[in-house]
TIVO-2410 file (N, C-alpha, C; in nm, 3 decimals):
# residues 147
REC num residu      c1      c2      c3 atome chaine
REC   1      X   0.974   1.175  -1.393     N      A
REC   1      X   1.038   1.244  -1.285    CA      A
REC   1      X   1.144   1.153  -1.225     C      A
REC   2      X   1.242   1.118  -1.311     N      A
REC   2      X   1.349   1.039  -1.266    CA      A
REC   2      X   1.446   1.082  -1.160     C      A
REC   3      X   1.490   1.013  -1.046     N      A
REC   3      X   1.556   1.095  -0.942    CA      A
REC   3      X   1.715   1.005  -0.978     C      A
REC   4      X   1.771   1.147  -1.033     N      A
REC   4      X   1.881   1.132  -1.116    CA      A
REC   4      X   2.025   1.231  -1.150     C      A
REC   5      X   1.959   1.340  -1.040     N      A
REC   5      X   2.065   1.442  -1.027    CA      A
REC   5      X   2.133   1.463  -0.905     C      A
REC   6      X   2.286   1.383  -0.946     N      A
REC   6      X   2.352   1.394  -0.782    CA      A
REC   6      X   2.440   1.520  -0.745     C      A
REC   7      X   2.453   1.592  -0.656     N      A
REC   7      X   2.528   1.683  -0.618    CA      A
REC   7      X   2.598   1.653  -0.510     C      A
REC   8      X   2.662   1.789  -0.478     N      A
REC   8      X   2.756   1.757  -0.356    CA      A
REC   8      X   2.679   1.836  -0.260     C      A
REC   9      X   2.699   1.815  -0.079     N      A
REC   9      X   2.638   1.891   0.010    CA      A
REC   9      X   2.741   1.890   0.108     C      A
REC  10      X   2.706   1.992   0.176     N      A
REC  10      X   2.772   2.009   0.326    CA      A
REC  10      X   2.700   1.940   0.413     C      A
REC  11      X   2.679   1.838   0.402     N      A
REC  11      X   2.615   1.760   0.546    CA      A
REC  11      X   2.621   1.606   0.473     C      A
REC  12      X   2.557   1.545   0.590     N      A
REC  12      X   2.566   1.414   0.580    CA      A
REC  12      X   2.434   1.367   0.445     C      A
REC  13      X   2.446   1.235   0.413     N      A
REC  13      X   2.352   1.153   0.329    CA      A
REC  13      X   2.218   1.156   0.393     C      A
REC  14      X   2.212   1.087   0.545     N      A
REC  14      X   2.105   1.137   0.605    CA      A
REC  14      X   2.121   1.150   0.777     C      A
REC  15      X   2.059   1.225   0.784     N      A
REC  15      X   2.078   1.286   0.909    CA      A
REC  15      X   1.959   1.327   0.993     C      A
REC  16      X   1.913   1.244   1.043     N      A
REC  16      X   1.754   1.252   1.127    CA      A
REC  16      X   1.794   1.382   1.236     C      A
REC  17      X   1.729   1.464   1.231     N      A
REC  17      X   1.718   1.600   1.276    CA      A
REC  17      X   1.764   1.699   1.219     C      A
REC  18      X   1.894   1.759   1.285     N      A
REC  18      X   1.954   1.917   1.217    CA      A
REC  18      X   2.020   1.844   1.046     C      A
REC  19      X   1.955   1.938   1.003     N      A
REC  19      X   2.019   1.887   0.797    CA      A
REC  19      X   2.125   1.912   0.854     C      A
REC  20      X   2.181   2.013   0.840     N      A
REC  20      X   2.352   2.033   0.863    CA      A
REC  20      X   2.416   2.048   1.001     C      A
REC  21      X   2.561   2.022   1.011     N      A
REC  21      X   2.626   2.029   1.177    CA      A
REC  21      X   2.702   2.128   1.151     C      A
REC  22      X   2.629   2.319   1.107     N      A
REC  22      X   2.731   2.393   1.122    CA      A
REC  22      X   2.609   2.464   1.161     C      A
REC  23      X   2.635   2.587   1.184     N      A
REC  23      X   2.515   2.696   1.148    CA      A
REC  23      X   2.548   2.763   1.089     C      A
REC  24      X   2.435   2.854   1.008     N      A
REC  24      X   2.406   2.961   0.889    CA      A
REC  24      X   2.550   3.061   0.855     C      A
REC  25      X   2.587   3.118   1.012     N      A
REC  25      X   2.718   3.192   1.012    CA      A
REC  25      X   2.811   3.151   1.021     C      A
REC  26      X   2.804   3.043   0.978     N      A
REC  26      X   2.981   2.928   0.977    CA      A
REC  26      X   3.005   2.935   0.815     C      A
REC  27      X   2.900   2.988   0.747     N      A
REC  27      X   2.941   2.970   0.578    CA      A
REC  27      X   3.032   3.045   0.534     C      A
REC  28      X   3.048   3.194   0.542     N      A
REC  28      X   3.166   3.256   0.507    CA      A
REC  28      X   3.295   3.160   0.506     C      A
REC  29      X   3.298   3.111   0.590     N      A
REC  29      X   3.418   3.006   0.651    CA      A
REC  29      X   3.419   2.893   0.562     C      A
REC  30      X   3.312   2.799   0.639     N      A
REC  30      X   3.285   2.673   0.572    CA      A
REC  30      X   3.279   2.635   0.414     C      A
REC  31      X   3.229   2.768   0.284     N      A
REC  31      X   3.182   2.761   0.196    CA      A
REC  31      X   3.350   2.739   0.080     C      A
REC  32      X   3.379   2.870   0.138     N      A
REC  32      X   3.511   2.885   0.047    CA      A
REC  32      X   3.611   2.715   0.091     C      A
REC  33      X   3.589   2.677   0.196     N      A
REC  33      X   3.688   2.571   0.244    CA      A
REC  33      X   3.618   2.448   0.157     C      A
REC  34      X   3.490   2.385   0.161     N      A
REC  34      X   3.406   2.296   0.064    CA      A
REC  34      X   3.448   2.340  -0.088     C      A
REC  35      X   3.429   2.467  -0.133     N      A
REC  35      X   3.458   2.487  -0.293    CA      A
REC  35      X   3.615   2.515  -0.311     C      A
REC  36      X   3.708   2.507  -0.243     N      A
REC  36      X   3.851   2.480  -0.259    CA      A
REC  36      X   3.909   2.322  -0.254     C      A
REC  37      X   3.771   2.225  -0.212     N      A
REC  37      X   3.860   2.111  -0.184    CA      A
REC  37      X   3.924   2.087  -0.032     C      A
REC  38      X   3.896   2.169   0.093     N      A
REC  38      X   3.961   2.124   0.156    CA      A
REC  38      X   3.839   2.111   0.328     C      A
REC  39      X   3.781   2.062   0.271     N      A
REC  39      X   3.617   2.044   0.376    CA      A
REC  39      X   3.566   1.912   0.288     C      A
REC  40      X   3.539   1.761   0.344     N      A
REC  40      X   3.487   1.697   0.291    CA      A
REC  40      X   3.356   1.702   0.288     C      A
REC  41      X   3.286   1.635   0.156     N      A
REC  41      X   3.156   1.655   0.098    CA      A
REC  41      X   3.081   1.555   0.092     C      A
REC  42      X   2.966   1.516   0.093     N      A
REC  42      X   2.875   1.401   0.056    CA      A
REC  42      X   2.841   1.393  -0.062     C      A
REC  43      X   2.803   1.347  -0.179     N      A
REC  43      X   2.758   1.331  -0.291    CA      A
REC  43      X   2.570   1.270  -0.233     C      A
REC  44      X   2.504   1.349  -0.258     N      A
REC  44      X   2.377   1.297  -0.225    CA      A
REC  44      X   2.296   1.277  -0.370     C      A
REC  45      X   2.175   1.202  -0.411     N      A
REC  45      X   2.099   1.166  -0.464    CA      A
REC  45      X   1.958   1.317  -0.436     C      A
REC  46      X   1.933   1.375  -0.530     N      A
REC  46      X   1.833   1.466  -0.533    CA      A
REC  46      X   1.691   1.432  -0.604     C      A
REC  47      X   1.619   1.442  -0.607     N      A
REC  47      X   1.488   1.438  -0.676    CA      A
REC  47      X   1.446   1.520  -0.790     C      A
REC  48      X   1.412   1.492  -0.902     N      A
REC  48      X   1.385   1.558  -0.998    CA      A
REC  48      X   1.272   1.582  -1.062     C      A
REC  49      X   1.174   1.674  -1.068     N      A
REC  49      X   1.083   1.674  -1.164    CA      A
REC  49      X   1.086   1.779  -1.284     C      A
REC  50      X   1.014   1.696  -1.391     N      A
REC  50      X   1.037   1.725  -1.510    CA      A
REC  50      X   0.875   1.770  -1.550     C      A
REC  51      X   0.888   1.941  -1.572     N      A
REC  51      X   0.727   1.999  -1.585    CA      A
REC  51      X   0.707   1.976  -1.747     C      A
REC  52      X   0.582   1.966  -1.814     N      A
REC  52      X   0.531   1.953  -1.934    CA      A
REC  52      X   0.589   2.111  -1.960     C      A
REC  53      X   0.630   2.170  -1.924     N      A
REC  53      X   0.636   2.316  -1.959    CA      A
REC  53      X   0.790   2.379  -1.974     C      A
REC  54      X   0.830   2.213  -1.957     N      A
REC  54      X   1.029   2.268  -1.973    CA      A
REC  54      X   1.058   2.263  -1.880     C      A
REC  55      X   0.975   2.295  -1.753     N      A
REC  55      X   1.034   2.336  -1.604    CA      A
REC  55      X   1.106   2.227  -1.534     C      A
REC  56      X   1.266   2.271  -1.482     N      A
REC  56      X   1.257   2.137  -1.409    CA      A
REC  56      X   1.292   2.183  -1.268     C      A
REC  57      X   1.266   2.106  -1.162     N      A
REC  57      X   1.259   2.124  -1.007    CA      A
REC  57      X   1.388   2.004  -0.976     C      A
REC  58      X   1.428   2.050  -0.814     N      A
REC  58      X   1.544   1.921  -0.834    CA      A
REC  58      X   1.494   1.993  -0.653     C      A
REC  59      X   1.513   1.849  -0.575     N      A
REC  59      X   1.512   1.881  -0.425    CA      A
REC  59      X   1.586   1.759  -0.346     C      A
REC  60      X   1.643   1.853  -0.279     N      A
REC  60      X   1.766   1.740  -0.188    CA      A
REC  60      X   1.689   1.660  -0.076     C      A
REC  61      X   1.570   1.704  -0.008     N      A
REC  61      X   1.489   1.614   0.053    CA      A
REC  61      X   1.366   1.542   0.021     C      A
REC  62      X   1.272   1.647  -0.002     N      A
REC  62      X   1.176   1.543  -0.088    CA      A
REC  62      X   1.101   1.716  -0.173     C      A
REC  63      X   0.987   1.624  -0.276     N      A
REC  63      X   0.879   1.718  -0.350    CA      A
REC  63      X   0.733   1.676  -0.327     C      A
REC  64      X   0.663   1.798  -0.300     N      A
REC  64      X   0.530   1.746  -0.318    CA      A
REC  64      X   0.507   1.741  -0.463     C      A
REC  65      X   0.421   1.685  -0.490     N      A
REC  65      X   0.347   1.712  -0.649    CA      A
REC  65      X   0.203   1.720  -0.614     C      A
REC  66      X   0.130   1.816  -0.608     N      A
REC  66      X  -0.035   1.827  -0.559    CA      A
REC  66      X  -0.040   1.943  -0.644     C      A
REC  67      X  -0.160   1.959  -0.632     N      A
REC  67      X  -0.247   2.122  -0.716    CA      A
REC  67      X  -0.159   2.252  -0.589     C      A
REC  68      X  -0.234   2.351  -0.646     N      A
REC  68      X  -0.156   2.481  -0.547    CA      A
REC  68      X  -0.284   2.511  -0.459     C      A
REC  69      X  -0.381   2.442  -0.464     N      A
REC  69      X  -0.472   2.428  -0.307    CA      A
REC  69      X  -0.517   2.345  -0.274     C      A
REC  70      X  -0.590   2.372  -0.163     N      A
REC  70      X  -0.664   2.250  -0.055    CA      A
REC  70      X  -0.755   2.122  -0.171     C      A
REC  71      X  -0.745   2.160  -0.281     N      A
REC  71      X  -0.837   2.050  -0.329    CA      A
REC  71      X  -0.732   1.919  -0.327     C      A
REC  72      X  -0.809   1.819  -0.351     N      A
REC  72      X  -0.753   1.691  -0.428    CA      A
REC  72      X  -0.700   1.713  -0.615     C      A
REC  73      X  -0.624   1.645  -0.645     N      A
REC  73      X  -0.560   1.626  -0.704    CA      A
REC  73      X  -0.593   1.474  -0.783     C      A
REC  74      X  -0.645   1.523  -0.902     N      A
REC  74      X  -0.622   1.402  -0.953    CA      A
REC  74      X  -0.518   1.358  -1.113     C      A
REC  75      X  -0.482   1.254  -1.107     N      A
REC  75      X  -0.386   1.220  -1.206    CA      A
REC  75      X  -0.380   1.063  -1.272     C      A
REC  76      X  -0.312   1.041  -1.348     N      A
REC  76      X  -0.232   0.922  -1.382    CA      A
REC  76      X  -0.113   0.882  -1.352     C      A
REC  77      X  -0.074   0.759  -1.257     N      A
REC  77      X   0.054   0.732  -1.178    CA      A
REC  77      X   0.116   0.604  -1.279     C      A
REC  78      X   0.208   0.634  -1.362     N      A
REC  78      X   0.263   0.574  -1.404    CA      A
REC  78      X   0.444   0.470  -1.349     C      A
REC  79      X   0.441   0.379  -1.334     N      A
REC  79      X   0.521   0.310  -1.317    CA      A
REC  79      X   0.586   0.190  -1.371     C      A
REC  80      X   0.643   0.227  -1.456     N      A
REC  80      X   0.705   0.089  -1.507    CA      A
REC  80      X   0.570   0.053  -1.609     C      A
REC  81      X   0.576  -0.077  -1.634     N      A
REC  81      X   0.406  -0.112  -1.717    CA      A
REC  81      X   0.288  -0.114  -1.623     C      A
REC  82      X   0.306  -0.053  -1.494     N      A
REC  82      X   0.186  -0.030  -1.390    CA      A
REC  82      X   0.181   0.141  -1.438     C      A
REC  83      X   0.002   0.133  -1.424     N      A
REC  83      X  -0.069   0.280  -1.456    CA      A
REC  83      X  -0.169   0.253  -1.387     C      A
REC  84      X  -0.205   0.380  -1.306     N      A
REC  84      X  -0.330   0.389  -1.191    CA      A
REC  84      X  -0.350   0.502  -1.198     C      A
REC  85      X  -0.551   0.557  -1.220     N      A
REC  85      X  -0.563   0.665  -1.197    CA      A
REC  85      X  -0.538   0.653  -1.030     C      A
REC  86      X  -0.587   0.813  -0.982     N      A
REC  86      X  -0.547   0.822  -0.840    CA      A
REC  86      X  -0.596   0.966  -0.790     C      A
REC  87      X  -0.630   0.985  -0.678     N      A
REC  87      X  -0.680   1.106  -0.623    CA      A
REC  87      X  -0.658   1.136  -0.524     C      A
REC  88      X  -0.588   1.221  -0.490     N      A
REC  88      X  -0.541   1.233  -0.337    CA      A
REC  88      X  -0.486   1.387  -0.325     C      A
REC  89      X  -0.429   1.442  -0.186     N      A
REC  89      X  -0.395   1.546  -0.187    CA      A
REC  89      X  -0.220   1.566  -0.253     C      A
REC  90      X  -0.185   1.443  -0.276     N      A
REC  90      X  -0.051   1.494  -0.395    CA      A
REC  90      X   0.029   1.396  -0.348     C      A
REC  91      X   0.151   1.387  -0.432     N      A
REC  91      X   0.214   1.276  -0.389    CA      A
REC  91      X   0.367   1.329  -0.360     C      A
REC  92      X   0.406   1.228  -0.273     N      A
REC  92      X   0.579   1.296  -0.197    CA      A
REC  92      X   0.685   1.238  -0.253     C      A
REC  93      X   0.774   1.282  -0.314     N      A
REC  93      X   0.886   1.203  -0.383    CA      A
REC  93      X   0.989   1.209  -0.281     C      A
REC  94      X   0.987   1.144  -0.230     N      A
REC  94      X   1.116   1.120  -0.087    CA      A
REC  94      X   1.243   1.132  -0.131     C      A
REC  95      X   1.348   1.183  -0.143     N      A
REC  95      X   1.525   1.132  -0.076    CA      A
REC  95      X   1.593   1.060  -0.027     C      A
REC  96      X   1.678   1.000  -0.002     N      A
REC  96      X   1.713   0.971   0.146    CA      A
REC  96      X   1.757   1.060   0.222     C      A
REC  97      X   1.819   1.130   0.189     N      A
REC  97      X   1.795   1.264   0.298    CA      A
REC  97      X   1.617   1.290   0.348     C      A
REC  98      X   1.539   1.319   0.279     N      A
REC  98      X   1.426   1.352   0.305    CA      A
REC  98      X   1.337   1.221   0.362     C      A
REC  99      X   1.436   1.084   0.400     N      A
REC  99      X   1.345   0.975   0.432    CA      A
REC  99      X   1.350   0.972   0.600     C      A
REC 100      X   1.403   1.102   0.675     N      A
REC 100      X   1.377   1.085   0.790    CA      A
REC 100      X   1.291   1.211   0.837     C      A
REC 101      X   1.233   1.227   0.757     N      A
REC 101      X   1.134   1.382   0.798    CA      A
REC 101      X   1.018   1.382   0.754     C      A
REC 102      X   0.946   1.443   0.617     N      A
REC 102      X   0.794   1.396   0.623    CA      A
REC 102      X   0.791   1.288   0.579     C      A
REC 103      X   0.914   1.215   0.509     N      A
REC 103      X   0.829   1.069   0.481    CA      A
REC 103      X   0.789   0.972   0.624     C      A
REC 104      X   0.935   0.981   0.675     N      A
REC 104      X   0.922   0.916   0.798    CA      A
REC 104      X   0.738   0.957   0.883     C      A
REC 105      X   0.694   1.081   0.886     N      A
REC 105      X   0.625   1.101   0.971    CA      A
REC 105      X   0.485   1.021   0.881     C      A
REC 106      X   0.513   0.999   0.780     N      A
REC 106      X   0.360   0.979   0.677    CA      A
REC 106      X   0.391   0.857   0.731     C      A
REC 107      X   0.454   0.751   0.719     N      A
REC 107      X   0.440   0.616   0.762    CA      A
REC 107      X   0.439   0.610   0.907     C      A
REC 108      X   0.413   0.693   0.940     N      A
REC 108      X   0.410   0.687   1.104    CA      A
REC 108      X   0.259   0.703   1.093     C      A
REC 109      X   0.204   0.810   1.036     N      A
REC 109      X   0.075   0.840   1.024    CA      A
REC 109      X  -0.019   0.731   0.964     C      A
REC 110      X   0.063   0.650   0.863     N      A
REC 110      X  -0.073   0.514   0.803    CA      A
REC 110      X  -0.054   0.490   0.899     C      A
REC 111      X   0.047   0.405   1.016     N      A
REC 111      X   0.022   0.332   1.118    CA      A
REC 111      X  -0.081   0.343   1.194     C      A
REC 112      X  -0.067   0.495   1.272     N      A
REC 112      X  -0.113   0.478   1.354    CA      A
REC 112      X  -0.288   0.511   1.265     C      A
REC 113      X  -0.287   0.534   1.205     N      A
REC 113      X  -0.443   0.562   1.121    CA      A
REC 113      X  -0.514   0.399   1.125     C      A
REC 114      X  -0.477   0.314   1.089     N      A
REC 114      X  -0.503   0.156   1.085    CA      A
REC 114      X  -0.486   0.142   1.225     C      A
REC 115      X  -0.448   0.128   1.293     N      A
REC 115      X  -0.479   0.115   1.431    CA      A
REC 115      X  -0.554   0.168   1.543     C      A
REC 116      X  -0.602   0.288   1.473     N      A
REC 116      X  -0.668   0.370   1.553    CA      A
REC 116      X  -0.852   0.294   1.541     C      A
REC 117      X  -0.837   0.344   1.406     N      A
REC 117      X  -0.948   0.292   1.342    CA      A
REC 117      X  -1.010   0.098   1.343     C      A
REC 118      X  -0.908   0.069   1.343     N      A
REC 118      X  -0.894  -0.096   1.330    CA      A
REC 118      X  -0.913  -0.139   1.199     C      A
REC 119      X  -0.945  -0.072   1.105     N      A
REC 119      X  -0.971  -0.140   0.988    CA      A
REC 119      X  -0.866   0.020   0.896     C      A
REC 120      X  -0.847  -0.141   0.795     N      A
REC 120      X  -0.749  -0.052   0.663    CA      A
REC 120      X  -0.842   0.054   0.545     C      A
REC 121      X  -0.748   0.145   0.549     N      A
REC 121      X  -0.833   0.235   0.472    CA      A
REC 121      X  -0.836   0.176   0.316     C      A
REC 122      X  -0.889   0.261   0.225     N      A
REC 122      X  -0.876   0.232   0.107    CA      A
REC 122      X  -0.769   0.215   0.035     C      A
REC 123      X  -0.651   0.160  -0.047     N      A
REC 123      X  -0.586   0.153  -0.064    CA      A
REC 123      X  -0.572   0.176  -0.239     C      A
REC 124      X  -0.489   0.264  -0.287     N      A
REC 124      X  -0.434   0.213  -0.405    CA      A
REC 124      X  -0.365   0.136  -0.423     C      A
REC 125      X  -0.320   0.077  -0.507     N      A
REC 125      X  -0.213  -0.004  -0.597    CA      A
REC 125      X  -0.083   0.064  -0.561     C      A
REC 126      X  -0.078   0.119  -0.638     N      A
REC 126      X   0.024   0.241  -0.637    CA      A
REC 126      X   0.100   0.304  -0.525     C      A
REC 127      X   0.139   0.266  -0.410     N      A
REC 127      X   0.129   0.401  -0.292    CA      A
REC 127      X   0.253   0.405  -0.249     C      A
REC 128      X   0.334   0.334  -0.271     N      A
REC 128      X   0.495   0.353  -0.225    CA      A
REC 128      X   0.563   0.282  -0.330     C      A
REC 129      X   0.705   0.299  -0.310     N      A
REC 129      X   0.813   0.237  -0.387    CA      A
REC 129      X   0.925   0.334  -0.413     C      A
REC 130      X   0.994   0.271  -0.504     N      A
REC 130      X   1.136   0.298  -0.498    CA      A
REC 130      X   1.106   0.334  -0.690     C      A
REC 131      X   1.187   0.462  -0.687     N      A
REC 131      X   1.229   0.507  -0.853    CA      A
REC 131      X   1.312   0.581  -0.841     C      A
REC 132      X   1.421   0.543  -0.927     N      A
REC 132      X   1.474   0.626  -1.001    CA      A
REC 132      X   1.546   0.624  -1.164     C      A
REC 133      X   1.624   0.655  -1.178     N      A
REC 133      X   1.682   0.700  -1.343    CA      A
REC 133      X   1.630   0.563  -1.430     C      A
REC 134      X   1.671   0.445  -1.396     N      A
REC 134      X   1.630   0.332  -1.476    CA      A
REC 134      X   1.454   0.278  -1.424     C      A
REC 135      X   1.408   0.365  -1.375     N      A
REC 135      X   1.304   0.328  -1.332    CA      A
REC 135      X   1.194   0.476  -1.302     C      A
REC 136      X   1.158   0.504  -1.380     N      A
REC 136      X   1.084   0.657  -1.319    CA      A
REC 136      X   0.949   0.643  -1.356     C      A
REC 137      X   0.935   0.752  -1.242     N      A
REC 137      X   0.764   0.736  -1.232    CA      A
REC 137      X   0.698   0.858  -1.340     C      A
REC 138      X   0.563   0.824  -1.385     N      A
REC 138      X   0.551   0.950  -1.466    CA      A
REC 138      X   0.399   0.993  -1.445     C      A
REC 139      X   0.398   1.120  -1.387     N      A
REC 139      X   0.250   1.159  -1.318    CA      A
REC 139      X   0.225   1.246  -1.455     C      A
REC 140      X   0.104   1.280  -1.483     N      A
REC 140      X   0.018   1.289  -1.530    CA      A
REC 140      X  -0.140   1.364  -1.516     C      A
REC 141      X  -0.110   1.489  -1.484     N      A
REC 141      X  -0.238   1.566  -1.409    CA      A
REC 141      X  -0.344   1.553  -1.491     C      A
REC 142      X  -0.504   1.571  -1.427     N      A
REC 142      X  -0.649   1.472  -1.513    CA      A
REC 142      X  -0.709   1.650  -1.435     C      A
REC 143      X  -0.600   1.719  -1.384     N      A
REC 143      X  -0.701   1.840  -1.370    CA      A
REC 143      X  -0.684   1.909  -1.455     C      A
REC 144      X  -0.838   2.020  -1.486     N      A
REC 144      X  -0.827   2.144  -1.576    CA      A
REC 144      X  -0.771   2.274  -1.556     C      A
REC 145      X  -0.703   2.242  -1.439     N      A
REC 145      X  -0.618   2.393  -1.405    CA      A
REC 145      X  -0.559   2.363  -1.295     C      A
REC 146      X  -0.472   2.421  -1.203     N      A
REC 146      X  -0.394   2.442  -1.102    CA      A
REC 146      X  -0.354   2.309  -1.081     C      A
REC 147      X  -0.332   2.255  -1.172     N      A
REC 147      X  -0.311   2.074  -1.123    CA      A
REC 147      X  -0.163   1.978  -1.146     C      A
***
């Protein structure tokens, strides 16, 4: 799931709050002026996953990767010559666009979770980092269905 497909957007790279500084009914306007060349554009970095099934997903902020319910999720987290099984409710492939919204709030959430508690939870190996095109991660579902 190499994050490797860049496009162009109407908004900024990242932008902690409103994604875009127009609203919905400014596009008639705004759209034709961006696809003529005469509205400048951002080139952003998107996220990509690549399904065993051909399918591919691409998201300008982030992706979950989990089962399609409340269960846990388990898999193989491949990285580089690091491999970890792993079980959890799914994992978030961040943006930088998408690094001021749920990622931001999940590292807000270990925090305050270790502090609340006083002691560190269990930890994988595995639990953050940086991938993309020369570097991709490769999950691996260990479930028998919806996984």
């Amino acid at each position: 799931m190499p994050l490797c497909k860049t496009s162009a957007i109407l908004g900024p790279w990242r932008w902690d709050g409103v994604l875009l500084p127009f609203q919905p009914a400014d596009l008639p306007k705004i759209l034709p002026e961006a696809l003529g060349g005469r509205r400048p554009v951002q080139r952003v970095t998107m996220a990509k996953a690549s399904l065993n099934t051909g399918e591919v997903l691409y998201a300008v902020d982030a992706l979950l990767i989990g089962p399609r319910s409340h269960v846990s999720a388990r898999y193989t987290l491949e990285l580089g010559a690091r491999r970890e099984r792993q079980s959890s409710s799914g994992i978030i492939v961040s943006t930088g666009m998408g690094s001021t919204g749920w990622l931001k709030s999940l590292y807000a959430g270990w925090a305050g979770a270790a502090q609340s508690f006083g002691v560190e939870p269990p930890r994988a190996a595995l639990e953050a980092g940086h991938i993309g095109a020369d570097a991709p991660a490769v999950v691996t579902s260990e479930m028998a269905e919806h996984g």
